[in-house]
N, C-alpha and C positions, 0 to 999 in steps of 0.2 A: 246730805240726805240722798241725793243722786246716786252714789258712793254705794249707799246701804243697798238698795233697789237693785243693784246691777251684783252685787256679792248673792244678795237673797235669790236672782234671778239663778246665777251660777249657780246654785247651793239645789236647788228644786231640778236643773236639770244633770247634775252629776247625779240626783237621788233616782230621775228617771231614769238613768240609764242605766246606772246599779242595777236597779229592778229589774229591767228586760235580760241583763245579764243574768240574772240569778234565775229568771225562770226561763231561758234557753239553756242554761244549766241542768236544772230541773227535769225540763222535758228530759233531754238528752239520755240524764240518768235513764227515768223512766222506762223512756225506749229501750236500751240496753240492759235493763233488768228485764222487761219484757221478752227480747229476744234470747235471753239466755235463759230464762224458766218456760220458753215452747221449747229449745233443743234438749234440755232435758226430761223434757217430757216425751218427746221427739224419740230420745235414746233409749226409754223405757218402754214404749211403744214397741220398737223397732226388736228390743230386750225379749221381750214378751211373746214376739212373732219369731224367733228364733233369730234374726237376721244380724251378723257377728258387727260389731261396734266399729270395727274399722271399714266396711262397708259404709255404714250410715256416716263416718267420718267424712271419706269420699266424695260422698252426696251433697256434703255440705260443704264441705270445700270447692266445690263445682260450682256450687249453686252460688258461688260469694258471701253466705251467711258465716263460714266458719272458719278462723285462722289456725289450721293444724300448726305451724309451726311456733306460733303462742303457745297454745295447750301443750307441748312440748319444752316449751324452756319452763310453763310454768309449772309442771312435772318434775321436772329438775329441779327445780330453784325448792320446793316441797319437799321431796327428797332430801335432797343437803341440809334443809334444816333441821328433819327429822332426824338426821346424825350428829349435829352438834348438839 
């Protein structure tokens, strides 16, 4: 019986922990969907105001919000598949 109590103990706190995983997950998404639909809005803005897109690039590479050499492989990797 002892036995049972200490599995069921186990069992309730692997499920708590799952949870907190899955919603710092969650957050996390969130955030990153958030910061990616300001810089594009950011770029339409910026579109709008005449000011050239590798400028506003710049700015956010500066700023640490924005990995230009990402957005460049993953330009490339886009690319290439549109050829095969």
């Amino acid at each position: 019986m002892e036995e049972l109590f200490y599995y069921a103990f186990l069992y309730l706190i692997g499920l708590v922990v799952s949870v907190l995983i899955l919603r710092a997950v969650l957050s996390i998404n969130a955030m990153l969907r958030y910061f990616r639909s300001q810089t594009i809005l950011l770029g339409k803005i910026a579109e709008k105001q005449g000011i050239p897109e590798t400028e506003v690039e710049q700015l956010l590479v500066q700023a640490g919000i924005f990995d230009a050499n990402r957005r460049k492989s993953q330009a490339n990797s886009r690319s290439s598949n549109k050829s095969i």
